[in-house]
C-alpha positions as CSV (number, residue, x, y, z in Angstrom):
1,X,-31.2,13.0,17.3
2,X,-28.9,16.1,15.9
3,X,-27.6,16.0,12.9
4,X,-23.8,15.7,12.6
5,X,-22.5,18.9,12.6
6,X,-20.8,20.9,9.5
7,X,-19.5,23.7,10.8
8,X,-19.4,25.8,14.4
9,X,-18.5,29.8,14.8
10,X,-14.9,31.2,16.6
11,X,-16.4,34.5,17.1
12,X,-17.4,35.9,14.0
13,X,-15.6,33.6,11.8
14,X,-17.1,29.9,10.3
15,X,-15.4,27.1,10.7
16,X,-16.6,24.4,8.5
17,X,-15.6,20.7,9.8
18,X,-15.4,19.4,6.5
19,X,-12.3,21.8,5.9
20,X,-10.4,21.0,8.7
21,X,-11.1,17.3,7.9
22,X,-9.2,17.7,4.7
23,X,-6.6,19.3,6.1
24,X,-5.6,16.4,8.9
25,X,-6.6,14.0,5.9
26,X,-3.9,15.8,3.5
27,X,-1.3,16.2,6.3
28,X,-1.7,12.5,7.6
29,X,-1.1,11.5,3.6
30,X,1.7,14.0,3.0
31,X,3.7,12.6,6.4
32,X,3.2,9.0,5.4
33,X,3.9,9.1,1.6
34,X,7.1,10.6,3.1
35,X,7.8,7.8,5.7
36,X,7.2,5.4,2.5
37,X,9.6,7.3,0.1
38,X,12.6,7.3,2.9
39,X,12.5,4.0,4.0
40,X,12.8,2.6,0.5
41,X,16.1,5.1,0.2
42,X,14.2,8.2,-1.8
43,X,15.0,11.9,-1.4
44,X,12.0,13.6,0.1
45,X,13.7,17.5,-0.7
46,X,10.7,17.0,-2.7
47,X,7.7,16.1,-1.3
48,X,6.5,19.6,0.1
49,X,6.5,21.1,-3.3
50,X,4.7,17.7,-4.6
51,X,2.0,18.1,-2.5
52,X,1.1,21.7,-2.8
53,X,0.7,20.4,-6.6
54,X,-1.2,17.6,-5.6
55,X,-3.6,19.7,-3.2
56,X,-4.3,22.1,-5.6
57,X,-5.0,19.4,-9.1
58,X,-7.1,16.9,-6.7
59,X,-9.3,19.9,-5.4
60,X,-10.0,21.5,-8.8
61,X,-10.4,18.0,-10.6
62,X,-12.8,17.1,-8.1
63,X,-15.0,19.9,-7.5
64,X,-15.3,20.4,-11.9
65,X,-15.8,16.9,-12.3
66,X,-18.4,17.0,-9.3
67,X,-20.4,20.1,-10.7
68,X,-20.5,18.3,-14.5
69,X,-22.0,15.1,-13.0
70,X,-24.6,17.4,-11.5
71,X,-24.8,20.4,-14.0
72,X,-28.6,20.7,-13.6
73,X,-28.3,21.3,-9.8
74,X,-25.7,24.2,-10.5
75,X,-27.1,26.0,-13.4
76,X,-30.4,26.9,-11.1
77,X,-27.7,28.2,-8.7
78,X,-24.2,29.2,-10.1
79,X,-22.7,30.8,-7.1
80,X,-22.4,27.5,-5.1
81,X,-20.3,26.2,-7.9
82,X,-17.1,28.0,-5.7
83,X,-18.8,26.7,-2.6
84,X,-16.4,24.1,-1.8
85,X,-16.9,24.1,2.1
86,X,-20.2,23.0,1.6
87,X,-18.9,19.5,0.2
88,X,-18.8,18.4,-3.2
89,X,-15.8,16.8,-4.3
90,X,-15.6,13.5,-6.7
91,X,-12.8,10.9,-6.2
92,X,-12.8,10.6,-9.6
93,X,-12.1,14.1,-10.7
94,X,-9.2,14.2,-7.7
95,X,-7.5,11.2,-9.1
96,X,-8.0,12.4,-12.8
97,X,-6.8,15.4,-12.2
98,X,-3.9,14.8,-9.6
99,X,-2.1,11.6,-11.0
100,X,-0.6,13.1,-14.0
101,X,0.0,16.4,-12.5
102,X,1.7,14.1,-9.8
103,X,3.7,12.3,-12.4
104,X,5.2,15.4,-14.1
105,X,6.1,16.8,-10.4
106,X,8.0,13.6,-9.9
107,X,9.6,13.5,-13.6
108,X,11.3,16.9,-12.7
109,X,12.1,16.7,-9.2
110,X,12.6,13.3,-8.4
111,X,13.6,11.6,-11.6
112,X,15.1,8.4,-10.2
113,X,11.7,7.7,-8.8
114,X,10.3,5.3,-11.9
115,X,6.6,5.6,-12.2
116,X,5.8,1.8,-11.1
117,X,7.5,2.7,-8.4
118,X,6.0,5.5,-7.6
119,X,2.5,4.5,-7.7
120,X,3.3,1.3,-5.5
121,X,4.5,4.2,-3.1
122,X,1.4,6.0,-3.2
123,X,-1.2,3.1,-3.3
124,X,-1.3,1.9,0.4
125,X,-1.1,6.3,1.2
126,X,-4.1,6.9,-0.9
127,X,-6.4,3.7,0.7
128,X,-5.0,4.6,4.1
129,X,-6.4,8.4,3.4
130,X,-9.2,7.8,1.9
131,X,-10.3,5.9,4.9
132,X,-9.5,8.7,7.3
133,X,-10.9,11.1,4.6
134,X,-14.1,9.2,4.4
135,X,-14.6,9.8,8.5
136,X,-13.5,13.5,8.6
137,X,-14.6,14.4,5.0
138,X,-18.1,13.3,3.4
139,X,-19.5,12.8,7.0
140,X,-18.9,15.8,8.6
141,X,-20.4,17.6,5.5
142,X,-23.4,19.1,4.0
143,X,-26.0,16.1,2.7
144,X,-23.0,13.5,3.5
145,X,-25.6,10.6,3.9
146,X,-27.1,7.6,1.8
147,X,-30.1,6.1,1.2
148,X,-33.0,6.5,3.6
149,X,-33.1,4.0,5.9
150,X,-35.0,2.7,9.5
151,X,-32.2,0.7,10.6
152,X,-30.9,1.2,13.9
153,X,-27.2,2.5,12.6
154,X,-29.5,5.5,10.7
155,X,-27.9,8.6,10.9
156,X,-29.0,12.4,10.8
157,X,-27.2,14.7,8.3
158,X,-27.9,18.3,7.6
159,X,-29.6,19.2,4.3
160,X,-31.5,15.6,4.3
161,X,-34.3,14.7,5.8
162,X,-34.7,11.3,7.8
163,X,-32.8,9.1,8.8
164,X,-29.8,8.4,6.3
165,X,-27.2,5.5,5.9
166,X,-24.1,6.2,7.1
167,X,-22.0,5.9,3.9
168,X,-18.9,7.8,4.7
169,X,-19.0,5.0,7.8
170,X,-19.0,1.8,5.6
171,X,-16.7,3.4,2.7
172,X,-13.8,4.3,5.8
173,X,-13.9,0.6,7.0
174,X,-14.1,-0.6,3.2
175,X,-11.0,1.6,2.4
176,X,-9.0,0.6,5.5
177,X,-9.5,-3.3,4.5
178,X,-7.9,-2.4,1.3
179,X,-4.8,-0.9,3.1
180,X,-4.6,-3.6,5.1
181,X,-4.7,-6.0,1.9
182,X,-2.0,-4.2,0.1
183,X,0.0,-3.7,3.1
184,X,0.3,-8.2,3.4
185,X,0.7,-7.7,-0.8
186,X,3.8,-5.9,-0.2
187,X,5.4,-7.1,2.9
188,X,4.9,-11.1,1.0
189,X,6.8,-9.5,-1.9
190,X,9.5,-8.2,0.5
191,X,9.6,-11.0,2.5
192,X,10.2,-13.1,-1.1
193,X,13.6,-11.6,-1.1
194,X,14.7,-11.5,2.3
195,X,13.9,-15.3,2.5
196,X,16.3,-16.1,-0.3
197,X,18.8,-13.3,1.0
198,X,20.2,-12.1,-2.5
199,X,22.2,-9.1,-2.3
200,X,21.9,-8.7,-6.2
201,X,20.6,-5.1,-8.0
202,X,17.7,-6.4,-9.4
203,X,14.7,-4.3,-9.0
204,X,11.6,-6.8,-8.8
205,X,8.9,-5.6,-11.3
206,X,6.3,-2.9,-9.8
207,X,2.5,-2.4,-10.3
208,X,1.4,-5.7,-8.1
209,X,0.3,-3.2,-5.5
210,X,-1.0,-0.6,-7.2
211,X,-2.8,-2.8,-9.6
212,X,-4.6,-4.7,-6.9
213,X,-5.4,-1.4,-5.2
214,X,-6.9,-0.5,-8.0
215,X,-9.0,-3.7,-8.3
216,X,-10.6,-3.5,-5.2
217,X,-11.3,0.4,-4.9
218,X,-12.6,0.1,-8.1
219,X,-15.1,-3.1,-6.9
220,X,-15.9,-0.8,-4.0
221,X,-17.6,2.0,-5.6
222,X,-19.3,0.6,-7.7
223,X,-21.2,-1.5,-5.1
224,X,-21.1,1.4,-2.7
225,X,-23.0,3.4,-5.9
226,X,-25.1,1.0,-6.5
227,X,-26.4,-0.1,-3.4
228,X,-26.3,3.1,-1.1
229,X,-25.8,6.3,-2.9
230,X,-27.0,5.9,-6.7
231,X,-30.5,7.6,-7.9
232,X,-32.3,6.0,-10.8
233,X,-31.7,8.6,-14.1
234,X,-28.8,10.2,-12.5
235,X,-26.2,10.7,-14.9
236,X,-23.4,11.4,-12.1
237,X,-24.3,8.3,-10.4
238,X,-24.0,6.2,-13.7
239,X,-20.7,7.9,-14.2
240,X,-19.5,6.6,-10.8
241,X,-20.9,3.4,-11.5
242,X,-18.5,3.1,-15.2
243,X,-15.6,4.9,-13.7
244,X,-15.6,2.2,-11.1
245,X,-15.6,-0.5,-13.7
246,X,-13.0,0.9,-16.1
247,X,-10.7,1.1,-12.9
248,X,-11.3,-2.3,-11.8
249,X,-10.6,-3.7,-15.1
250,X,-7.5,-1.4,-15.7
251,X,-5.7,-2.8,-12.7
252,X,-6.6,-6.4,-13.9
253,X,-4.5,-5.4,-17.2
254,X,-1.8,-3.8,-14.8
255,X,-1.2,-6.9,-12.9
256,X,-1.2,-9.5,-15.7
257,X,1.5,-6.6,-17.2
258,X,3.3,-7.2,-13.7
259,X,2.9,-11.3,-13.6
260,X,4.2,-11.4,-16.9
261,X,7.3,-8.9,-15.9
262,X,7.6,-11.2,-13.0
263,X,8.6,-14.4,-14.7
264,X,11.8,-13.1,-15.9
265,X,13.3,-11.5,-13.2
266,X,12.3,-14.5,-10.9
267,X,14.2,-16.8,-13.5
268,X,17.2,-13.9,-13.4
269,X,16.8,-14.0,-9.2
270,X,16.2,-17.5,-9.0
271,X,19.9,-18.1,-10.8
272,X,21.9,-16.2,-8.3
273,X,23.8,-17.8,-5.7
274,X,21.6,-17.0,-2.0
275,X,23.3,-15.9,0.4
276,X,21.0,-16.6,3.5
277,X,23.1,-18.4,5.8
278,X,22.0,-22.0,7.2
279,X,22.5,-22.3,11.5
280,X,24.5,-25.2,12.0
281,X,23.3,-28.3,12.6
282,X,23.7,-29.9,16.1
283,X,22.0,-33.2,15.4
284,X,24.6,-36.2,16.1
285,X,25.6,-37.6,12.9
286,X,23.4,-40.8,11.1
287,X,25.0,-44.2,11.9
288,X,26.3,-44.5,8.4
289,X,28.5,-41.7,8.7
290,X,30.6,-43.9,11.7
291,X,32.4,-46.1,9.3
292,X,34.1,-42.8,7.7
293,X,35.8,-42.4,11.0
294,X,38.8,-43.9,10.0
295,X,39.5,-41.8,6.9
296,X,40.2,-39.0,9.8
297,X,43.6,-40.4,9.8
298,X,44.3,-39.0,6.4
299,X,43.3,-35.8,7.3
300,X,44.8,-35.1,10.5
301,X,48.0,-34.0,9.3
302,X,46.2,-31.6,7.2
303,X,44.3,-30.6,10.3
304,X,48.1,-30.2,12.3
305,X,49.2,-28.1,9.0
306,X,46.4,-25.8,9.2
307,X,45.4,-25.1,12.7
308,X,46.8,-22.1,14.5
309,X,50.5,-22.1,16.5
310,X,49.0,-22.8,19.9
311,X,46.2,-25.1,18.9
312,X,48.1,-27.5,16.6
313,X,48.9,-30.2,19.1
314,X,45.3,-30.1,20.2
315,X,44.5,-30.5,17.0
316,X,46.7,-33.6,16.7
317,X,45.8,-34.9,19.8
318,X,41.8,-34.6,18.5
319,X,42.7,-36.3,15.4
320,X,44.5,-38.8,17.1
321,X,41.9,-39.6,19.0
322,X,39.7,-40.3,16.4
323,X,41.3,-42.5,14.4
324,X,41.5,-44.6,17.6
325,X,37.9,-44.5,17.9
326,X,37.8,-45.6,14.4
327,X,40.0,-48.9,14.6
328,X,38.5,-49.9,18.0
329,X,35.1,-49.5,16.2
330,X,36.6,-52.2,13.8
331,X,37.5,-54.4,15.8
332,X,34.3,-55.1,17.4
C-alpha cells in the first residue's frame, strides 16, 4: 500500500496537499463563523479583516510553539524551521497565539460583540474545523501518523515506516462529536427561552458553550497524546499532555463562573410575565361547571352591550338560550 500522498507537481510548480487543506479548512471556518455572527444579529463588515489576523497569529503561534517542543530536531537542521508545508503546526501554539490577537481585533472593530459572546460564537466554528482540519491537514502531511500498529485500519504515511495509526482519522471523528455536543448545548439553551416566550432584553449569561468545548477538547488530547502519539522522554509530548489538562480544568472554572451567572438572570427571567400563548381548549366543560349556567343570565345584557351592531341580537338570542338551558336543568 502507498503512502498517503503530500504533495503532486502542476508542471514545474509543487503543490503540497497539506496547504491546500488549510486553505478549505480556514475558508469553511471563516464562512461559518460568519453565518453564526449574522444570525445572532452581528455586523460581519468585519470578519475578513478578522481572519487575515487570525490566519496569520494561529500559523506563527503554531509553528514557534511546534519548533520549541522539538528544539533538538531543529537545531541539527535550522532551515526546516520555515518549512511549514512539510507540516508542523501545534494546536496549542494556534490557539495561544490567535485568541488574544482575536480579542483585540474584535475590541476595535466589533465592540458590541462582548467576549462571552464571542467565544460561544467561535466554539462550535473551531470543533467543526478542527475536524475537517484533522482530515485535510495532519493526514495529508509529512509523518502525519501514530503509533505503529498491525491492525487492519493501519495506514501508510510518508517519512514513517510501517504501518501507522491513523490519528488524524480518530481526532476528526473525536472533534466532530464535540460540535455535535455543543451544537444540542446551545440549541437547549435557546430552546429555554423560546419555550417560555419572553420578549424581555435580558442577555442569558455566556461561557456554557465555550466552557464545555473546552472541557472536552481538552479530555481529548490528552488521551489522544497519551495513547497514540506520545514518546516516552519527549518533552513536546509532555507539554501536550499538561496543556490538555490546564484546558480541561479551565473550562470547569468557566462553567461553574456561568452556572453561578445563571441563577440570577433565571430568577430576573423567571419573574417576567410569558408571553407564549396557550391554544384553546376544545374539551367540553367538567360537569361541575353546569350549575353556573344560570348566572348567564346576569351577563347577557353585558354580552347585548358589548357585542358588535349586527351581532347583538344574536348575542341576545345565545344568552337567552342559555339561561333556558339553565332553569330547565333545575327543574329536573
Amino acid at each position: 500500500m502507498k503512502p498517503v500522498p503530500v504533495d503532486f507537481h502542476l508542471g514545474p510548480l509543487v503543490v503540497h496537499t497539506y496547504g491546500i487543506g488549510l486553505a478549505v479548512t480556514f475558508w469553511f471556518a471563516f464562512r461559518y463563523f460568519e453565518r453564526r455572527l449574522r444570525a445572532r444579529g452581528y455586523r460581519t463588515d468585519w470578519v475578513v479583516g478578522f481572519f487575515v489576523w487570525e490566519i496569520v497569529s494561529a500559523v506563527v503561534g503554531a509553528r514557534v510553539m511546534h519548533v520549541l517542543a522539538n528544539l533538538s530536531y531543529y537545531r541539527a537542521d535550522p532551515a526546516q524551521v520555515l518549512e511549514v508545508w512539510h507540516g508542523g503546526l501545534s494546536s496549542w501554539g494556534g490557539l495561544l497565539l490567535a485568541v488574544p490577537t482575536g480579542w483585540l481585533v474584535i475590541r476595535r472593530r466589533c465592540p458590541e460583540l462582548r467576549l462571552g459572546a464571542a467565544m460561544d460564537v467561535v466554539g462550535p466554528v473551531l470543533a467543526a474545523a478542527w475536524a475537517m482540519g484533522r482530515l485535510l491537514g495532519p493526514q495529508l502531511m509529512y509523518a502525519g501518523g501514530g503509533h505503529l500498529t498491525h491492525q487492519w485500519f493501519g495506514m501508510y504515511y510518508t517519512g514513517q515506516t510501517g504501518k501507522r495509526l491513523p490519528v488524524p482519522i480518530f481526532q476528526a471523528v473525536e472533534d466532530f462529536t464535540i460540535f455535535c455536543v455543543l451544537i444540542v448545548v446551545e440549541r437547549r439553551l435557546e430552546r429555554f427561552r423560546s419555550t417560555r416566550g419572553t420578549e424581555s432584553a435580558l442577555v442569558p449569561p455566556a461561557g456554557v458553550v465555550i466552557g464545555s468545548g473546552m472541557v472536552l477538547w481538552g479530555i481529548e488530547r490528552v488521551v489522544d497524546e497519551w495513547l497514540w502519539l506520545a514518546y516516552p522522554g519527549q518533552l513536546g509530548d509532555v507539554l501536550v499532555e499538561a496543556a490538555g489538562v490546564a484546558l480541561a480544568v479551565a473550562g470547569i472554572v468557566v462553567l461553574v463562573v456561568a452556572r453561578r451567572r445563571w441563577r440570577p438572570w433565571l430568577a430576573a427571567e423567571l419573574a417576567l410575565p410569558s408571553t407564549r400563548t396557550e391554544a384553546p381548549s376544545t374539551a367540553s366543560a367538567p360537569p361541575g361547571l353546569e350549575a353556573g349556567a344560570p348566572g348567564l343570565e346576569a351577563s347577557a345584557p353585558g354580552l347585548e352591550a358589548s357585542a358588535p351592531p349586527g351581532r347583538r341580537d344574536g348575542a341576545s338570542r345565545s344568552a337567552a338560550g342559555a339561561a333556558r338551558v339553565g332553569a330547565d336543568q333545575e327543574g329536573t
